[in-house]
N, C-alpha and C positions, 0 to 999 in steps of 0.2 A: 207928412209929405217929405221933410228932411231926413227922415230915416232909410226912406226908398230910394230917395237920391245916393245914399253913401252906398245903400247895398247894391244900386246899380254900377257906380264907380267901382267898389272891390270888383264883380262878379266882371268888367272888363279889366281892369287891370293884371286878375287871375289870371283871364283867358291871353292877353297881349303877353302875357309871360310863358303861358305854356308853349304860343306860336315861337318866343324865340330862344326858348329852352328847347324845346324840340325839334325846330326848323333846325338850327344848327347844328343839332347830332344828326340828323335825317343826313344833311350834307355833307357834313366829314363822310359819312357811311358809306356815301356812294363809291366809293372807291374813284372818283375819276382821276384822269389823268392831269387833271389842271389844277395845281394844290394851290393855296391862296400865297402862299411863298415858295420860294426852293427848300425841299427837303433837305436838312440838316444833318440828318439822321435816319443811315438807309440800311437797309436787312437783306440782306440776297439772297433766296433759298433752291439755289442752282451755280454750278459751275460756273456756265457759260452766261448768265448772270450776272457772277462777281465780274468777270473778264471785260463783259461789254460796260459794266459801271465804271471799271478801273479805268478803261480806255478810253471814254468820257471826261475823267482828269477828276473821279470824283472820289480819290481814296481817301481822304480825311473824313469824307461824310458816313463812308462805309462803318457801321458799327457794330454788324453779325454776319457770319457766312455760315456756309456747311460745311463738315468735319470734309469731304470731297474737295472744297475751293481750293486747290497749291499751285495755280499761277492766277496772277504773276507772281511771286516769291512774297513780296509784298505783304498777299491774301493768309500767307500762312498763320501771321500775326496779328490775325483780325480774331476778335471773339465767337467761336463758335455756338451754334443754335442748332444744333443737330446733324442729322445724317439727310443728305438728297431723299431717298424714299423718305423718311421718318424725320420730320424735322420739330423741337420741341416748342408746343406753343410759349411755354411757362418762360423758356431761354430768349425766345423774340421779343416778349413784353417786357423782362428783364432789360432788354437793349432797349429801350423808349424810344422804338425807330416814329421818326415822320411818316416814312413810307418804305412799305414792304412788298418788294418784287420777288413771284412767282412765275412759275411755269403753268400752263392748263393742265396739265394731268390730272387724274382723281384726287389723289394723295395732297398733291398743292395746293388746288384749286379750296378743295375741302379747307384747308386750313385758311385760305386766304379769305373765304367767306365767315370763320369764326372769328377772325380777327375785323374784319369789319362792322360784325353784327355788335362789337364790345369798344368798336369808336377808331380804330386804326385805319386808314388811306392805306390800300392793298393795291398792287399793280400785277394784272392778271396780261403773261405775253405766252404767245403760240408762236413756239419758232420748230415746226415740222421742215419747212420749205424754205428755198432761201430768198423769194419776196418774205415770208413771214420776219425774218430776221430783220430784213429793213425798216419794215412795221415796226416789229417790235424796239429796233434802233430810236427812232423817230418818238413811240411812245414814251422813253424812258427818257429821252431827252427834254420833252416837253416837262413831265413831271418834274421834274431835278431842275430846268431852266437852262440845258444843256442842248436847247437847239439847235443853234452853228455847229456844237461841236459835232452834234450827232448829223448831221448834215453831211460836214467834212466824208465824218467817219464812213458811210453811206456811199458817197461819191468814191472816194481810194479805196473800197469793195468792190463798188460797178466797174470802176477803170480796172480794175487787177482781173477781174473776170470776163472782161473784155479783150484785157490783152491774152489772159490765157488760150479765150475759144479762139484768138486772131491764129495762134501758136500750134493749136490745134485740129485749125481745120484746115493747115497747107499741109498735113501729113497725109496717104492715105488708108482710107478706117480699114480696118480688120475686119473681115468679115467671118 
């Protein structure tokens, strides 16, 4: 009977280990937006990307862009990870980013799902539109821990496009 007892202990202990050897890759994996710290260590694989991280106050964290990112001036002395279309996975992992912001396109998206399937916190923004943009403001914020700021940032967009259409529509349109 003592022998059944231990081989029932291993065979739960086994199992309590694989739930949290694998529960916890399952969750890095997911890519969300709500990382267990502020990422430290961020990858931009787009432009306007870098520009919206920089403008969040987070250029120390920044530690890859595309050979494309040259503003702010900044951006140009950040480590590159490839080209906008083509960007190198081998170059991203090399930057041992926290978290790596994409765009939705094919080409991105692709890459941002191989980087998750191998353990990396991916941040996947659609900015067609420019509610998308504020979306995506608002996600990148939350990830990074960069709420307020992106709040701010959000807010002195709506106002300036505000004032613009104020500006705009005491003119009369062109027909």
């Amino acid at each position: 009977m003592n022998k059944w007892w231990w081989l029932l202990l291993i065979i739960f202990c086994w199992t309590a280990a694989g739930f949290a050897i694998f529960g916890s890759i399952q969750h890095k994996n997911c890519g969300d937006t709500t990382l267990p710290m502020p990422a430290e260590r961020i990858v931009c694989l787009a432009p306007n990307l870098t520009e919206i991280v920089f403008a969040l106050g987070l250029e120390k964290e920044i530690v890859g862009v595309t050979l494309d990112s040259d503003y702010p001036p900044a951006a140009l002395k950040k480590s590159k990870v490839g080209t906008f279309w083509q960007p190198n996975i081998e170059a991203v992992i090399a930057a041992k980013p926290d978290l790596v912001i994409t765009l939705g396109f094919d080409q991105q998206k692709n890459i941002a799902e191989r980087l998750k399937r191998i353990g990396y916190n991916s941040l996947i923004a659609n900015i067609e539109k420019v509610n998308e943009l504020f979306e995506a403001l608002e996600k990148i914020g939350a990830a990074t821990g960069k709420q307020r700021q992106a709040n701010e940032l959000v807010y002195d967009i709506r106002k300036k496009l505000n004032n613009l259409s104020v500006l705009v529509s005491t003119n009369d349109r062109i027909k």
